[in-house]
C-alpha positions, -999 to +999 in steps of 0.1 A: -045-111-394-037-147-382-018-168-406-034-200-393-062-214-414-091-227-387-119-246-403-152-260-392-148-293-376-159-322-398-180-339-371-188-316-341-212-285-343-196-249-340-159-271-330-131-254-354-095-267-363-066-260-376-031-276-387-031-313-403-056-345-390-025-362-371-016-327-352-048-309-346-058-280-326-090-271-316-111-233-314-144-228-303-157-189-315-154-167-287-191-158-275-172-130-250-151-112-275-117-100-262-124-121-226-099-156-218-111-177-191-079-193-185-051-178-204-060-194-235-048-182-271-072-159-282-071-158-325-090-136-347-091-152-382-114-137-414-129-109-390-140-141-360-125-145-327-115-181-315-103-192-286-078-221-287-091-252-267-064-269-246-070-308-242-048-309-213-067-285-200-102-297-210-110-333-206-138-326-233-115-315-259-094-343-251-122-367-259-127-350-290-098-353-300-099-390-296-124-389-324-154-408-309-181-422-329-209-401-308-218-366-323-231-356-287-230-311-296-258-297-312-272-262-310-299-265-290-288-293-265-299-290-224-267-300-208-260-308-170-229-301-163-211-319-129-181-303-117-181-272-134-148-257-115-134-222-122-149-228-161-124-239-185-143-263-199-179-248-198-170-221-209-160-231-243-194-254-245-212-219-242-192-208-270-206-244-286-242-241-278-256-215-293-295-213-282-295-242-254-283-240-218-256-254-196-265-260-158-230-258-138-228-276-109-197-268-087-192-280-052-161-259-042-170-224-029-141-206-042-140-221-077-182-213-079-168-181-071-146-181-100-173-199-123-196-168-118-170-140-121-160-161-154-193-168-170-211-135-159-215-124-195-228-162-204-259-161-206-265-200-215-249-205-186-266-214-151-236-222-122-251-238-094-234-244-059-244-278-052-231-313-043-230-335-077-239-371-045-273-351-040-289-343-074-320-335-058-306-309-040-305-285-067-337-297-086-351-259-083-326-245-103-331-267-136-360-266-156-361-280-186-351-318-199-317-326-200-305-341-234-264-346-220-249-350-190-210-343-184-195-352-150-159-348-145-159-348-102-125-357-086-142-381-066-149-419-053-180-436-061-178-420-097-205-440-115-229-440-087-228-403-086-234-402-124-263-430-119-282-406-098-280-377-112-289-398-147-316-411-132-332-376-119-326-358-145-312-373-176-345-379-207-348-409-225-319-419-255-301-390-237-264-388-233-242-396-208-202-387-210-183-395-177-146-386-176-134-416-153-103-405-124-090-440-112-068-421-088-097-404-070-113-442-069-084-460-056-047-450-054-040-484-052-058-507-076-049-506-112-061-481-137-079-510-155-092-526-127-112-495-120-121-487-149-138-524-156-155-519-121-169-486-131-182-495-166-198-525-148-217-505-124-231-487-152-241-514-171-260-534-141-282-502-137-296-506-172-272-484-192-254-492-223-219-478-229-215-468-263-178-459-264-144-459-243-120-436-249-087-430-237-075-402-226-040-407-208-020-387-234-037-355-218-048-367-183-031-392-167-054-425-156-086-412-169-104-422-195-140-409-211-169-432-214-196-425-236-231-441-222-263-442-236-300-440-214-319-462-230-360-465-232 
């Protein structure tokens, strides 16, 4: 028996924690039991299996961690899901969701590879090879609304690529959480610089971000924007 105490997470559905508010670790319950995706800690506490979430690992843990206003989990949530890699992060949202469905789009051949052999026993999960630039590409594979969309793609042109993908497929007061790479951007401009750029992109299409957050503690010159589609 594990001698950590993991509790529900005040704010975010089916998120657990342990150890003190200023030092917190995450869990999400482990949907596979006895699998890792990534040589994470697996923990069994009170007859449950948790898997410990890694926020240098997983930009979305990171963001929780950063304690954003936005509840954006829920049980039932349709989430499209851009750059989906090997699953580290996906995988843990499948542990999350419990009756909706995560549409993984990967663009890398070898990691969907990996994706599939990792998420085979998922069934809430739905990897797609595809290219996140051409969301209409891969319109056959999703159908239902999409009530959050999460792009973390190591590329340029970073808001454009969420804009259009937003725009195909993201409903009405749905969600929007972009984890910003100013490297992949520009090597050479400043962090900020990008970041301002980006947001304003956003902004002129009709979107309104609801939150920044900062993520450099766990991945160095990103940050996490939380953007709202409105009506």
């Amino acid at each position: 028996m594990s001698q950590i105490e993991i509790r529900s997470h005040p704010k975010f559905y089916n998120v657990f924690i342990s150890g003190p508010l200023e030092k917190l670790k995450l869990y999400t319950k482990n949907a596979v039991i006895g699998k890792k995706i990534y040589g994470e800690k697996l923990i069994n506490h009170r007859g449950t299996e948790y898997r410990e979430w890694d926020p240098y690992r997983s930009k979305i843990a990171a963001l929780i961690l950063g304690n954003p206003i936005t509840n954006f989990l829920t049980e039932k949530i349709k989430c499209l899901y851009l750059g989906a890699s090997s699953g580290t992060s996906i995988s843990h949202l499948s542990d999350i969701i419990d009756s909706g469905i995560i549409y993984g789009v990967e663009f890398a051949e070898r990691s969907i590879r990996q994706l599939i052999q990792n998420t085979s026993n998922r069934t809430n999960i739905i990897p797609i090879l595809g290219d996140a630039r051409f969301p209409e590409d891969y319109a056959k594979y999703i159908f239902t609304d999409i009530d959050l969309i999460y792009q973390d793609v190591a590329q340029p042109h970073q808001a454009e690529i969420a804009l259009s993908n937003c725009n195909y497929y993201l409903k009405n007061n749905g969600v929007l959480i972009i984890a910003i790479k100013s490297q992949s951007i520009d090597s050479i401009q400043k962090s900020e610089q990008i970041y301002k750029q980006e947001k304003k992109i956003l902004e002129k299409a009709g979107y309104s971000i609801i939150e920044s957050i900062n993520i450099h503690k766990y991945a160095a010159n990103h940050i996490v924007l939380v953007v709202k589609k409105s009506t």
